[in-house]
C-alpha positions as a Markdown table, in Angstrom:
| # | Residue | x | y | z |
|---|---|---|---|---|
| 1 | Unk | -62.4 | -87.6 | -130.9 |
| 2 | Unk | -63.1 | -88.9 | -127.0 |
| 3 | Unk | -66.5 | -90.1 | -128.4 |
| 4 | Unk | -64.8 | -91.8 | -131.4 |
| 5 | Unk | -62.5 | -93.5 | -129.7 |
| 6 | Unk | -65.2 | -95.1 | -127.4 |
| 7 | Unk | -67.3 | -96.0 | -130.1 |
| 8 | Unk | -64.2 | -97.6 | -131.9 |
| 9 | Unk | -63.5 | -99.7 | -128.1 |
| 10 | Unk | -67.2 | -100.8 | -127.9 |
| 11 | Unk | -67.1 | -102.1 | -131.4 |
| 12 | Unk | -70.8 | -100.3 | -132.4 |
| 13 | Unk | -72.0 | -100.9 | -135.7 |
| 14 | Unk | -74.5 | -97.8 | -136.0 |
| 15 | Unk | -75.6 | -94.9 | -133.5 |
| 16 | Unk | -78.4 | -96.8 | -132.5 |
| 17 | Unk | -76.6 | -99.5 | -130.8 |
| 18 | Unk | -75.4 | -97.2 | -128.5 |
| 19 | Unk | -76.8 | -97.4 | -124.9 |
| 20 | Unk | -73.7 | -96.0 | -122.6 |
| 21 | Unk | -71.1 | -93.5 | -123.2 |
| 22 | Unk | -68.1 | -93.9 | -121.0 |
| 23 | Unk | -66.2 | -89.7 | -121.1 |
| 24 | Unk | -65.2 | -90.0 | -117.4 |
| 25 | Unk | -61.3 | -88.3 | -116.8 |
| 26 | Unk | -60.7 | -86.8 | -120.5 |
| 27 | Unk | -60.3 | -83.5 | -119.2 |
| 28 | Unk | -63.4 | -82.2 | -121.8 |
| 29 | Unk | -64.9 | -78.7 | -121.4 |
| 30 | Unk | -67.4 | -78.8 | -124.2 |
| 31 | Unk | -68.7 | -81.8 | -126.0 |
| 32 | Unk | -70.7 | -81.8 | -129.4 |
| 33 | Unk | -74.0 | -82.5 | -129.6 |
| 34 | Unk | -75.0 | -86.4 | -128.9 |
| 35 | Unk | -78.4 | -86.1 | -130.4 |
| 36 | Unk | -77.4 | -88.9 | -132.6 |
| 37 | Unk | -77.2 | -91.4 | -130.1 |
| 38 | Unk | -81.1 | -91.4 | -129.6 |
| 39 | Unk | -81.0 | -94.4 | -127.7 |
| 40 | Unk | -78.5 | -93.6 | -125.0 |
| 41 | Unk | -79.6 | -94.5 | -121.5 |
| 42 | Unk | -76.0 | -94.2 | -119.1 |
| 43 | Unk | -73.8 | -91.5 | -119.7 |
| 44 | Unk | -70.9 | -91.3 | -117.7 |
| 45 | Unk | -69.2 | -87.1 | -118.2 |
| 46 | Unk | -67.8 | -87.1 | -114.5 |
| 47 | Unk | -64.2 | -86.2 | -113.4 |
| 48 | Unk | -64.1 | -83.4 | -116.6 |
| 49 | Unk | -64.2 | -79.6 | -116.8 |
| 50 | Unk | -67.5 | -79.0 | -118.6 |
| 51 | Unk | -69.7 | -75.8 | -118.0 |
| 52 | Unk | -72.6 | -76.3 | -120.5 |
| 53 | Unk | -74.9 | -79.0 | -120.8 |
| 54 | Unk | -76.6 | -77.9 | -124.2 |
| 55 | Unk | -75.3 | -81.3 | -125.6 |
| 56 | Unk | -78.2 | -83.1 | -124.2 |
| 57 | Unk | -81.1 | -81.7 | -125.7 |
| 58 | Unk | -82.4 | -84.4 | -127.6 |
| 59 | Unk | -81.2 | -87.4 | -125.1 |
| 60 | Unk | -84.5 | -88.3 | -123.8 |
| 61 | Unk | -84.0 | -91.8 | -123.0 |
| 62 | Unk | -81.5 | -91.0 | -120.2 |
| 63 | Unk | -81.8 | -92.6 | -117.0 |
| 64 | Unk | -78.1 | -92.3 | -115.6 |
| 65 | Unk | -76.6 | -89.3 | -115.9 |
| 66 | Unk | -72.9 | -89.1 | -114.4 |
| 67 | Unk | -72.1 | -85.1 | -113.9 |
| 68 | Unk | -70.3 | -85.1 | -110.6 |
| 69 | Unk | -66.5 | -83.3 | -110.3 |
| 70 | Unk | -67.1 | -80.4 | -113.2 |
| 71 | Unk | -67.1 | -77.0 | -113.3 |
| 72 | Unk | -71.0 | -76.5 | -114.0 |
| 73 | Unk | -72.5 | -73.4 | -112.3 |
| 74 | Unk | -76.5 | -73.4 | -113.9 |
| 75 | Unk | -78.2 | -75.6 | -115.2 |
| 76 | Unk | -81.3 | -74.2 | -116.3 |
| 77 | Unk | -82.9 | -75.4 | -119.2 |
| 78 | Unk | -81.2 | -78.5 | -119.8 |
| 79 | Unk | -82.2 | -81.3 | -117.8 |
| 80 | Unk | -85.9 | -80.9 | -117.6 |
| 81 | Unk | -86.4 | -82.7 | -120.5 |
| 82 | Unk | -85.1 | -86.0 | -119.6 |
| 83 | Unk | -88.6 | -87.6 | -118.2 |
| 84 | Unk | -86.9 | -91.2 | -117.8 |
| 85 | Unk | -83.7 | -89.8 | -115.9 |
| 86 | Unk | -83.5 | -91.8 | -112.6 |
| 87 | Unk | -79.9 | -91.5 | -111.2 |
| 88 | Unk | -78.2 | -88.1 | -111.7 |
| 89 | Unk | -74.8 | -86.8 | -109.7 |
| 90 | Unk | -74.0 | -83.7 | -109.8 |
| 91 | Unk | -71.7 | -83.5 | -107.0 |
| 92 | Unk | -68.3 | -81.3 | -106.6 |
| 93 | Unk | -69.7 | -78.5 | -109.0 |
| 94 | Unk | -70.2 | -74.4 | -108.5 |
| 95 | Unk | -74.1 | -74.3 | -108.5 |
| 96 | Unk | -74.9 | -72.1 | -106.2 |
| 97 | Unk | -79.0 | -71.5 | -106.9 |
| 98 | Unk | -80.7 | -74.0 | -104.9 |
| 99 | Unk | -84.3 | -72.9 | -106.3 |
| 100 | Unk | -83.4 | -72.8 | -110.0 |
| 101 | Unk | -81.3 | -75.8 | -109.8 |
| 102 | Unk | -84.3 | -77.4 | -107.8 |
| 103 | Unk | -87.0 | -76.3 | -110.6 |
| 104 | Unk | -85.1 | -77.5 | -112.9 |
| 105 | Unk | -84.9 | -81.0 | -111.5 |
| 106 | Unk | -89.0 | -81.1 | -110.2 |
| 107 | Unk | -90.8 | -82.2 | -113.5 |
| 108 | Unk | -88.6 | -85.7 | -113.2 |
| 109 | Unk | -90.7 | -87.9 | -111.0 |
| 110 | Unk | -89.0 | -91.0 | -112.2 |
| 111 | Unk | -85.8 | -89.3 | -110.6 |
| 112 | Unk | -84.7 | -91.4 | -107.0 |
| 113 | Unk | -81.1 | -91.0 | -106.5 |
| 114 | Unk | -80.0 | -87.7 | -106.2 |
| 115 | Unk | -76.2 | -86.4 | -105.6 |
| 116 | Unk | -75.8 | -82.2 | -104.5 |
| 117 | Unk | -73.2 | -82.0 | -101.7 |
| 118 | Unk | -70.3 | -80.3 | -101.8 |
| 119 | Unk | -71.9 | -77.1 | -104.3 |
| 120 | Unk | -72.2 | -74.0 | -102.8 |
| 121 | Unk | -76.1 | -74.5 | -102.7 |
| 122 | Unk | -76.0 | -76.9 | -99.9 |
| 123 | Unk | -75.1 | -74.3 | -97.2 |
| 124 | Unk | -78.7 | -72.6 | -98.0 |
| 125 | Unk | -80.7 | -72.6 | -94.7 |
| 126 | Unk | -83.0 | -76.0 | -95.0 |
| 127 | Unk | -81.3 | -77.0 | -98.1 |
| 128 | Unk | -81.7 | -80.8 | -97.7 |
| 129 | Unk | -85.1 | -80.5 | -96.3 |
| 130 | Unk | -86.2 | -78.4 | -99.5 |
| 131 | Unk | -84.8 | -80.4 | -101.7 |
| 132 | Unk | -86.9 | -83.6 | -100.2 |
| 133 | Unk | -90.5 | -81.1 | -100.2 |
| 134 | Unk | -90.2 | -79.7 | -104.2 |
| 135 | Unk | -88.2 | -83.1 | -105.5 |
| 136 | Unk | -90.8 | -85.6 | -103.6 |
| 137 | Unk | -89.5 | -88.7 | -105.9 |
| 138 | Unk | -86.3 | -88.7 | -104.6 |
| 139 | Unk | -85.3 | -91.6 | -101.9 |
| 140 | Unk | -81.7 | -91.5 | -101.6 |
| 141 | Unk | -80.3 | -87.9 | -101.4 |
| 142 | Unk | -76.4 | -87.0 | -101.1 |
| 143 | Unk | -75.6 | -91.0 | -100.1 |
| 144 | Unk | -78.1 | -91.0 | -97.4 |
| 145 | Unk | -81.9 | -92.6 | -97.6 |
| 146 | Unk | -84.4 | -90.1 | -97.0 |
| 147 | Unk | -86.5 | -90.8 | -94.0 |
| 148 | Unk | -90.3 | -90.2 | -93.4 |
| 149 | Unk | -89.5 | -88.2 | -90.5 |
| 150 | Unk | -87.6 | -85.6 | -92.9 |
| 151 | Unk | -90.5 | -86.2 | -95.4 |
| 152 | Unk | -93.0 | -84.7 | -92.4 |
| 153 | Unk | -90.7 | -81.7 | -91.3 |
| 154 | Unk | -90.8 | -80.9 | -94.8 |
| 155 | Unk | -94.0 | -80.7 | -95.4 |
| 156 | Unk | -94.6 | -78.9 | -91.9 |
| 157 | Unk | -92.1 | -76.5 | -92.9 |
| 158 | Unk | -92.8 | -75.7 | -96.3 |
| 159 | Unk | -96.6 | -75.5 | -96.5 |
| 160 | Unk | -97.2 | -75.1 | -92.7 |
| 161 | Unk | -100.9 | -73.8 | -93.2 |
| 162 | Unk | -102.3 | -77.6 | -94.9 |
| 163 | Unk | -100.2 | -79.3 | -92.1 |
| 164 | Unk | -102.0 | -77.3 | -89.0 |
| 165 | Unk | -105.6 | -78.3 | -91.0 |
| 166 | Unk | -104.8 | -82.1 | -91.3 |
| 167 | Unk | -103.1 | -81.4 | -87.6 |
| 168 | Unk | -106.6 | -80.1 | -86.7 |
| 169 | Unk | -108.6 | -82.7 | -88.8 |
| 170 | Unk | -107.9 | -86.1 | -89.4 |
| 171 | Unk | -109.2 | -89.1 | -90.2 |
| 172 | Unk | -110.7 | -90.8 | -87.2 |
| 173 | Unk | -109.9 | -88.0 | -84.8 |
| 174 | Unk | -110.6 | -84.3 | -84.7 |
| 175 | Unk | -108.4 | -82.1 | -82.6 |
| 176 | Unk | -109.4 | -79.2 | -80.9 |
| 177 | Unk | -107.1 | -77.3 | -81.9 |
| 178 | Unk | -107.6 | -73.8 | -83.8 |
| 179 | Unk | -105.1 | -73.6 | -87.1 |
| 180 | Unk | -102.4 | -71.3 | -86.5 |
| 181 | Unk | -101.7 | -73.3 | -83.2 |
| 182 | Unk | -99.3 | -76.4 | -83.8 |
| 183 | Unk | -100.6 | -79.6 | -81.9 |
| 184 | Unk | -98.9 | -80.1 | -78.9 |
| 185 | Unk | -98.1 | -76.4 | -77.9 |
| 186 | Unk | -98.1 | -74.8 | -74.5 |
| 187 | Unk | -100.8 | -72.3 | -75.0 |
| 188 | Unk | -104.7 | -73.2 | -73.5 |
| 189 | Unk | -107.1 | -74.0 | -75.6 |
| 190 | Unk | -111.0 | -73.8 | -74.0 |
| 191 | Unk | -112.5 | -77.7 | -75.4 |
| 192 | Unk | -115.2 | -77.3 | -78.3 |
| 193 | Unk | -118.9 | -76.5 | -77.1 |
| 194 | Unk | -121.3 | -79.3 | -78.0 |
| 195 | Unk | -124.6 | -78.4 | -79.5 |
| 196 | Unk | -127.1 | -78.9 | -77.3 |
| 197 | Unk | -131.1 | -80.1 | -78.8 |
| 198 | Unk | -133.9 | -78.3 | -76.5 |
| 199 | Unk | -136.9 | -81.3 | -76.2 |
| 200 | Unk | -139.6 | -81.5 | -78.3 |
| 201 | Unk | -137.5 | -80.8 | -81.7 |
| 202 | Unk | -138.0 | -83.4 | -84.4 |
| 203 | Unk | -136.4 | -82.7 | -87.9 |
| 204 | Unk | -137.6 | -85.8 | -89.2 |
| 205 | Unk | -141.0 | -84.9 | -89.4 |
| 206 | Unk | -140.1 | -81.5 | -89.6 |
| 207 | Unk | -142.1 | -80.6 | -86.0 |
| 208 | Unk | -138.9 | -78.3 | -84.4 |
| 209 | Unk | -141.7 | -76.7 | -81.9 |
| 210 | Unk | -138.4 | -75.4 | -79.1 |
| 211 | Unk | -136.1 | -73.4 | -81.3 |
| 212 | Unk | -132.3 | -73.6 | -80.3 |
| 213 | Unk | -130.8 | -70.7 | -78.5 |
| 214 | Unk | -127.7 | -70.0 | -80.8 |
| 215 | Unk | -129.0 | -70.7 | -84.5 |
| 216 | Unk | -125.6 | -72.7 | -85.4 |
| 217 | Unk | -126.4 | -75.4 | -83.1 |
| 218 | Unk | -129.5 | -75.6 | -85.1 |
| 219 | Unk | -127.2 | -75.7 | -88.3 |
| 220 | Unk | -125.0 | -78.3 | -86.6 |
| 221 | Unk | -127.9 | -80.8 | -85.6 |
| 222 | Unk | -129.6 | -80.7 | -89.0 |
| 223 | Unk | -126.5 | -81.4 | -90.7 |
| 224 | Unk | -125.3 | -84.5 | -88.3 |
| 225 | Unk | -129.1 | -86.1 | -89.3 |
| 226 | Unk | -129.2 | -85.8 | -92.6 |
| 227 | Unk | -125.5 | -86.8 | -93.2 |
| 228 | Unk | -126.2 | -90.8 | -91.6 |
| 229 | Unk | -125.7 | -93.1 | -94.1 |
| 230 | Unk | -126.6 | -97.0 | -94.6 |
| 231 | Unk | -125.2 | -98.9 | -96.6 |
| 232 | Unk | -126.2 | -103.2 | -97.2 |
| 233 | Unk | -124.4 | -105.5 | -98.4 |
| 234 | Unk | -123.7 | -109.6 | -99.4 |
| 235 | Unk | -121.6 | -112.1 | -98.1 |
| 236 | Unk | -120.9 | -113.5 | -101.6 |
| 237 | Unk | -118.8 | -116.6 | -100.1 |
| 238 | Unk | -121.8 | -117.3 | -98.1 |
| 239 | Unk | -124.3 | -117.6 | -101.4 |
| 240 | Unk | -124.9 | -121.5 | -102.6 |
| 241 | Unk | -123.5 | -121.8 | -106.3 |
| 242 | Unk | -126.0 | -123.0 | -109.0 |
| 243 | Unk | -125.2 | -126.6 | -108.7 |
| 244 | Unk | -125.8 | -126.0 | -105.1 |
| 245 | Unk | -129.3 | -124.5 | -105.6 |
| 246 | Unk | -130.6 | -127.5 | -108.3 |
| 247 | Unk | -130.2 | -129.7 | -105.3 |
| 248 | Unk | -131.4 | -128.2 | -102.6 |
| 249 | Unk | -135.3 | -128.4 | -102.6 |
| 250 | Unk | -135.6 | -124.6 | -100.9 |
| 251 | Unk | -133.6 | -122.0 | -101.4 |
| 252 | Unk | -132.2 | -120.2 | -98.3 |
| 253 | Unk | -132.5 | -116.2 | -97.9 |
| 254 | Unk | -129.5 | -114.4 | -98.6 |
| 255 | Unk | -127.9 | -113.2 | -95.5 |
| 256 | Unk | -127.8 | -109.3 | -96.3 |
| 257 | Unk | -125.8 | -107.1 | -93.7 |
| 258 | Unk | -126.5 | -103.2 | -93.2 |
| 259 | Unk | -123.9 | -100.7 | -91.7 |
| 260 | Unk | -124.8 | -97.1 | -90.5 |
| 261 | Unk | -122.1 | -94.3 | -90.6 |
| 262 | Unk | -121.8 | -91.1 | -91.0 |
């Protein structure tokens, strides 16, 4: 009858008209199914006493969904389905399974405001902090922007072995620091031994006549030659056009450039 009445108050013509529901404050603890509106994008079911979300199975074209101040205590298996969902509160309920409830939110990457606080869930240890790690979409969590600082603990925390290797190697730098010791702690690390080449050791010509004392330097050396690349290149704003070229009587060399890196 709630879902009547609003239809009546909207004046729609046909199920496929309908874009928002407005159910907030009708005291509802089930509602039928709303596959018919196939087309609805805001739902607003807030301030009601509804336990089960089976209604929305078919609602795929959801991107607000309003489900804060209920009495929901799981909800497994019915929100992973809404790909295009973008705002969802589900504030002031009784879910109390941070990892289910996050799993069942983590195939939504369109999914950037996020509402949790004030469920039981939210006094796990590192609850917001594994919420921002498995749901890396979301930018505004429980009112409050989500910060690349919160972004990095995360990650440190929650997959600490990748961040000690991009700790220990990074792009532009290499740290001498073994993985399983965080950057920047207390304990002594002895600095990397440099391979060194004995004379008379070519690998160009292949005429290596000293051999190295430790065969990994040997490894190390071969591999640091053969990895130099060069790469050449154009300055195209610095090539004459063809209009250019039918008036000049010689035609300048192009300028090539040639970079060396490893």
């Amino acid at each position: 009858q709630a879902v009547e009445n609003q239809l009546k108050i909207c004046g729609f013509k046909s199920n496929g008209d309908v874009r928002g529901l407005y159910l907030a404050r009708r005291g509802l603890r089930s509602i039928p199914s709303l596959s018919q509106f196939h087309r609805l994008r805001y739902l607003w079911l807030n301030n009601n006493k509804i336990r089960d979300l089976t209604f929305l199975i078919k609602n795929y074209c959801l991107t607000e969904l309003y489900l804060n101040n209920n009495e929901l205590t799981d909800i497994s298996g019915a929100l992973k389905h809404l790909c295009s969902l973008q705002i969802l509160f589900l504030h002031n309920n009784e879910l109390r399974k941070l990892g289910k409830t996050v799993k069942e939110l983590k195939g939504i990457i369109s999914l950037h405001t996020l509402n949790l606080f004030q469920n039981p869930l939210e006094y796990d240890p590192g609850y917001r902090l594994y919420v921002i790690y498995f749901l890396p979409s979301v930018q505004l969590l429980d009112r409050k922007l989500v910060t690349q600082r919160e972004r990095e603990s995360a990650f440190h925390l929650y997959n600490p072995e990748r961040s000690l290797l991009m700790q220990s190697i990074a792009f532009g730098k290499r740290v001498n620091t073994p993985l399983g010791i965080p950057v920047g702690s207390s304990r002594c690390t002895q600095p990397a031994r440099r391979p060194t080449m004995p004379s008379g050791c070519d690998f160009g010509n292949n005429t290596n006549k000293v051999p190295f004392e430790n065969p990994e330097d040997a490894v190390l050396v071969r591999a640091m030659t053969r990895s130099l690349s060069e790469l050449s290149f154009v300055d195209w704003k610095k090539v004459v056009t063809c209009q250019e070229r039918q008036l000049q009587k010689k035609a300048e060399p192009l300028e090539k450039l040639t970079v060396q890196f490893r």
